[in-house]
C-alpha positions as CSV (number, residue, x, y, z in Angstrom):
1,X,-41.0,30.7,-9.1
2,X,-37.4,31.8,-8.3
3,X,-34.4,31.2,-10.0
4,X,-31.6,29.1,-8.4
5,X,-28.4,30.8,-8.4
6,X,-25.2,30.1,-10.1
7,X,-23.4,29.1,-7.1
8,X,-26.2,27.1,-6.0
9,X,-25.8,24.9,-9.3
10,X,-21.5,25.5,-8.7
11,X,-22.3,24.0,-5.1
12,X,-24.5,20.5,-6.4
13,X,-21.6,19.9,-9.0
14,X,-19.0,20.6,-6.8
15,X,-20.5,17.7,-4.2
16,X,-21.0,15.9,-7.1
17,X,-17.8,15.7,-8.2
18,X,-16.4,15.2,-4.5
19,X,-18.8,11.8,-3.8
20,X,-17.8,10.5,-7.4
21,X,-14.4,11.1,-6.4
22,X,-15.0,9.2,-3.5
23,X,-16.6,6.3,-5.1
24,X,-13.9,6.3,-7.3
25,X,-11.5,5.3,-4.6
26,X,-13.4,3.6,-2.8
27,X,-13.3,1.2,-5.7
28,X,-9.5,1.4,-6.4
29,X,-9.4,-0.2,-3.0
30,X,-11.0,-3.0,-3.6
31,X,-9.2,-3.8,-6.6
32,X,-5.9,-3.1,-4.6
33,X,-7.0,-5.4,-1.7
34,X,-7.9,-8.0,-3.9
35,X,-4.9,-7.7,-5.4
36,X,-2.9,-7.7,-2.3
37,X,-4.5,-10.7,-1.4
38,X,-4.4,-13.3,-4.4
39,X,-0.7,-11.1,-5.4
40,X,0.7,-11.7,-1.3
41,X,1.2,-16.3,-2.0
42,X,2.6,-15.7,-5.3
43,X,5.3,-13.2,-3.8
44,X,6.6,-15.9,-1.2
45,X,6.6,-19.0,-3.5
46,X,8.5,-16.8,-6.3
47,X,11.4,-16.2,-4.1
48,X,13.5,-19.4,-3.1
49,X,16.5,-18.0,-1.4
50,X,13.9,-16.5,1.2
51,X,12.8,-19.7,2.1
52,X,16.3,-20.9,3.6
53,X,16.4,-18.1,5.6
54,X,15.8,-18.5,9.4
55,X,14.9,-16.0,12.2
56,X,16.7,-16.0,15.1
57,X,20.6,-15.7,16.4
58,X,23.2,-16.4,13.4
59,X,26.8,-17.3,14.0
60,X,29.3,-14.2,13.5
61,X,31.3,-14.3,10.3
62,X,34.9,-15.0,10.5
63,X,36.4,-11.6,9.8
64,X,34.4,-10.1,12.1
65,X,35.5,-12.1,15.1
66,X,38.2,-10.7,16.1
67,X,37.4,-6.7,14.8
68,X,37.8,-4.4,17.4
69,X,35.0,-1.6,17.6
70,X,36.1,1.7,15.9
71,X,33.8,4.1,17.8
């Protein structure tokens, strides 16, 4: 029988190491987008002054109604 070579044994560790690395974050994303997801209600119900906030067109403060463009 033949021998395998040191780089043939360097190779199979090497692509080891690569698809455990992979796993590996493939697994941190999960965790993040679980997180995300239960973490994403708790971040809109912790901050009331958000919640009085409109979208849309807002009237012009005072000051700046009569300032004349600088440009």
């Amino acid at each position: 029988m033949a021998k395998q070579s040191r780089a043939t044994f360097q190779k199979r560790e090497k692509e080891r190491a690569r698809q455990q690395k992979q796993h590996d974050k493939a697994q941190r994303r999960l965790v993040a987008k679980e997180r995300r997801s239960t973490g994403a209600l708790h971040i809109e119900d912790d901050d009331p002054a958000s919640t009085s906030i409109l979208p849309g067109q807002h009237a012009v403060p005072t000051p700046w109604d009569n300032a004349t463009p600088t440009d």
